[in-house]
N, C-alpha and C positions, 0 to 999 in steps of 0.2 A: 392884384395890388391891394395890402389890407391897410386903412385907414392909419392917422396916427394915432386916435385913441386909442385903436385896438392893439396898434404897439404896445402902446403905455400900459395897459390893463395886463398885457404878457407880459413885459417886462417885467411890471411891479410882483406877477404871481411868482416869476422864474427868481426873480432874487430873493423870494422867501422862500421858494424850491430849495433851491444851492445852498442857502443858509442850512439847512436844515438837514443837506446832504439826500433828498428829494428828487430829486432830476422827473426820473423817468417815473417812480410811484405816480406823480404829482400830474403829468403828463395823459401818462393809461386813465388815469382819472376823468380828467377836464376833456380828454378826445371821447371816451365813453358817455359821459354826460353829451357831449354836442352831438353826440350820434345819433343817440336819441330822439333828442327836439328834431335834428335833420330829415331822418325817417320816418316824423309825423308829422305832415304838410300841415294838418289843422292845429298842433301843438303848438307847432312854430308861427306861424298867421297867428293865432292866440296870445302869445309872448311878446309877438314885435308889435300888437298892435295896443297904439293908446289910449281907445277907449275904454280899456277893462283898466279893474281898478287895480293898484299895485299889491293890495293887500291879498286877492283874488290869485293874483299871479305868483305871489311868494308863496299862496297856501299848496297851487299848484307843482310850483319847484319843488316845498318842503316835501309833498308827498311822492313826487317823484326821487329825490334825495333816501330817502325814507326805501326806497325799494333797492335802489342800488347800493347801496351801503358805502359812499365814502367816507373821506377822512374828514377829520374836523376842521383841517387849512382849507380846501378842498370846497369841501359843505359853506363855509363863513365865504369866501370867495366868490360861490355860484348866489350867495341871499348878498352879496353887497353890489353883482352886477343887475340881480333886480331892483335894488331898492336906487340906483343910480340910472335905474332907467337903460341899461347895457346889453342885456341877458341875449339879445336881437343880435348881435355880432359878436357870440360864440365862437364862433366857425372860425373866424374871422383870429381870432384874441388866440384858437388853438391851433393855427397856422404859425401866426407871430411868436408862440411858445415854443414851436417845434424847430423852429428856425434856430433861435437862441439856443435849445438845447442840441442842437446837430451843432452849432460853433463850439459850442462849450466841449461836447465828448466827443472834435473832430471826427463826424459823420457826414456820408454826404448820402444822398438817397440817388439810386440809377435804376431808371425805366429802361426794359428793353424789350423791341416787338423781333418776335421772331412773325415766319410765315410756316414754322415746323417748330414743333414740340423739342426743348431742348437737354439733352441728356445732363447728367447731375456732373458729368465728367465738364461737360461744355460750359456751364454754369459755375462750376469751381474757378476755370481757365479766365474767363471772362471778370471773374466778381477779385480774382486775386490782382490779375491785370488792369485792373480800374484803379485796386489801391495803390499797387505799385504806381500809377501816373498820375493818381490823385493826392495821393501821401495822406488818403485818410481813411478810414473802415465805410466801407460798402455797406449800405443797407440797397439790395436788388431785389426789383419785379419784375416779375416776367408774365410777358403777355403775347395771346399767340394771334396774329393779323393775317390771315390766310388773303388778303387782298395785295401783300408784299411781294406774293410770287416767290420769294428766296432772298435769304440775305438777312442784313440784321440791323436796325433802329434801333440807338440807346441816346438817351435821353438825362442827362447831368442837368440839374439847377434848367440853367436858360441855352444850354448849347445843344445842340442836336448831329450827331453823327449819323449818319446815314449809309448803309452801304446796301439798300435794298437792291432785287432790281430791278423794281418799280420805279424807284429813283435815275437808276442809272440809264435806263431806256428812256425816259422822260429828258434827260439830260442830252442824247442819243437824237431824240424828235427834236429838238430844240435846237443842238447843234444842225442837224440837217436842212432845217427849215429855213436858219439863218445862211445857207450855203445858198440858197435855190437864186 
């Protein structure tokens, strides 16, 4: 669940995204940047906390900025979430982007665990079958859960399909338990 600010902070980047005809550039950007701060626990401790001074922090960013080479929407964006005291729910601001830009270029993102490695043929079958009942372009992960036993978890937004079966034997004790 991301905050409403960090709505708003998405919001307001994505519609100077769109403006600009930006989407995705604008996106690889602000996700790169978060990755970052994410992957350095003391960065981030550093950033979110408010005893350091703001100037100390922006100088931080700027030389961080400075290494990666963004754009200048981009760049003005990441020194106006420091200087508003923001920068701490990054993470946060590049979920709420991502969202708005999957509605905008109807995408939907699909996690799938296998418990077996799946062939590119399986993958095609699967990733083309999801548009077809989702009416939108698949962006698919695949991930392999050898705890599954067999079978296949996909994972849309907040719905969960499940055909493991682990699942199905769970369901198997359950039924049975409730027989006794």
């Amino acid at each position: 669940m991301i905050s409403n600010i960090s709505k708003r902070y998405a919001r307001a980047f994505f519609e100077i995204a769109n403006e600009g005809k930006q989407i995705e550039p604008y996106y690889s950007e602000l996700a790169q940047f978060a990755s970052i701060i994410s992957q350095n626990k003391s960065l981030k401790d550093f950033l979110a906390n408010p005893v350091f001074e703001q100037a100390i922090k922006k100088g931080v960013v700027d030389n961080l900025i400075a290494k990666v080479k963004l754009s200048g929407m981009t760049t003005s964006f990441l020194r106006l979430l420091v200087d508003k005291k923001r920068i701490d729910i990054l993470e946060d601001i590049v979920v709420g982007y991502r969202q708005l830009m999957d509605e905008t270029l109807k995408k939907v993102r699909v996690n799938v665990k296998t418990a077996f490695a799946l062939s590119d043929e399986l993958r095609s079958y699967i990733s083309t079958n999801m548009e077809k009942t989702l009416g939108k372009t698949v962006e698919m992960t695949v991930e392999e859960d050898p705890t599954l036993l067999g079978g296949i978890v996909i994972g849309v937004g907040d719905t969960l399909y499940d055909g493991s079966i682990k699942n199905q034997l769970n369901n198997m004790r359950n039924l049975l338990g409730e027989a006794r």
